[in-house]
C-alpha positions in Angstrom: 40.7 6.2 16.6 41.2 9.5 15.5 40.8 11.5 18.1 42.5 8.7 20.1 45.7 9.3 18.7 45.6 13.5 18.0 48.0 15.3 19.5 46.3 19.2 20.6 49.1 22.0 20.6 47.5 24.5 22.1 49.7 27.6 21.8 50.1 27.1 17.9 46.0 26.8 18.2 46.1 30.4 20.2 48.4 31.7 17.4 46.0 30.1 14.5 43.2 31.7 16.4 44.6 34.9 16.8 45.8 35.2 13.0 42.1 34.1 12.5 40.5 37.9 13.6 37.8 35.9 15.1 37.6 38.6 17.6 37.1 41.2 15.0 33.2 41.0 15.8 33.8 42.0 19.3 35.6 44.8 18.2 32.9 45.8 16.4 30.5 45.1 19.1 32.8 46.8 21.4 32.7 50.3 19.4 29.0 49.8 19.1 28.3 49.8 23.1 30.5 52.6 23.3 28.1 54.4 21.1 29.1 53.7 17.6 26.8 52.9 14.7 27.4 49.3 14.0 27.5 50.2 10.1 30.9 52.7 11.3 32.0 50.0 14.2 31.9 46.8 11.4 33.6 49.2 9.1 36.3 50.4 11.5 36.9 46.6 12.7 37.4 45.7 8.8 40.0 48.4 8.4 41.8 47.3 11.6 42.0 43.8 10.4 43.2 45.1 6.6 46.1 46.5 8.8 46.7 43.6 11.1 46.8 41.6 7.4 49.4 44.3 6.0 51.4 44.4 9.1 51.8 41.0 10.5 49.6 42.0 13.4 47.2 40.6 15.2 44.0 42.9 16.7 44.8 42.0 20.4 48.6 43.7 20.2 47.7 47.0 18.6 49.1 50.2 20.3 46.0 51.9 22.2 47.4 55.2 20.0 46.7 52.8 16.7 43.8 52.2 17.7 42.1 55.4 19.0 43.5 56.6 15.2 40.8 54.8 13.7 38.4 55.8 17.0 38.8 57.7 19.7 36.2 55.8 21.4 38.9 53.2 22.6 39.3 52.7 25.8 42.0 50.7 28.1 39.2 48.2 28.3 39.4 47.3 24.7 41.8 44.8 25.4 39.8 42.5 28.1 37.1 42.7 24.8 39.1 41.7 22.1 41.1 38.8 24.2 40.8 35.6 22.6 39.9 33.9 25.9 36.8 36.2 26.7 35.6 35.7 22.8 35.5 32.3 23.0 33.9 31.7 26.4 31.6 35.2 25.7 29.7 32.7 22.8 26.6 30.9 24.3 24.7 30.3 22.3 23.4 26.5 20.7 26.9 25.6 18.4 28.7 28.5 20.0 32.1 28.5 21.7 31.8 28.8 25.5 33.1 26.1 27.3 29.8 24.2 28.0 28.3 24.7 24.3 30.9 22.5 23.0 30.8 20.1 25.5 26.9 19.5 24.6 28.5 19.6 21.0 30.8 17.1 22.1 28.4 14.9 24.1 25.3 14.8 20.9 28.2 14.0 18.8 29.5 10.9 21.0 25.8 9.5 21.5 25.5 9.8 17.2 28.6 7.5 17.0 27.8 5.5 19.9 24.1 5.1 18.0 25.9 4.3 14.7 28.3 1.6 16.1 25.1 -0.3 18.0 23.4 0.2 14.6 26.2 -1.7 12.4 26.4 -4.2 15.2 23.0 -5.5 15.3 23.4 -5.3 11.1 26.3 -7.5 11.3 24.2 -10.3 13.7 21.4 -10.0 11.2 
């Protein structure tokens, strides 16, 4: 019934999402494959998210200059890293994500219900 009547608004979900830094690990992983000890990258990320905090910012919107302040290992191609949308469908792995993840997510979690209502229906005819 729940999920029957919930009502999904997906741009204030973006906006949640993005004021969430949950792309702040691919910013760190991004620095890292450009060379980066992860130590410096996780620590760099941190301080970009401190600012994004202070500022009212999110990571995706910084200025290029901003960011190459922190490293000058930032690229144009930082962007397509950090998007939301790549993030998200960039985790595969069991629980993650990705698109098909949480549809097995979704699908275990339907068969448990539909388990528990045959279960309290053969309690109820004894």
């Amino acid at each position: 019934p729940l999920l029957a009547t919930a009502r999904f608004r997906r741009e204030r979900m973006r906006q949640a999402a993005a004021q969430g830094f949950s792309n702040a690990t691919d910013l760190a992983d991004y620095l890292v494959k450009k060379g980066l000890p992860f130590r410096a990258a996780y620590k760099i990320a941190g301080q970009l998210v401190a600012y994004c905090i202070e500022h009212t910012a999110v990571l995706e919107e910084l200025p290029l200059a901003l960011l190459r302040q922190y490293s000058e290992r930032f690229g144009e191609d930082v962007y397509a890293a950090i998007a939301l949308t790549n993030c998200v469908t960039g985790r595969t792995s069991l629980g993650g994500t990705c698109v098909a993840s949480v549809e097995a997510q979704t699908a275990s979690v339907r068969d448990f219900l539909a388990g528990q209502t045959e279960a309290a229906k053969q309690a109820e005819n004894g």
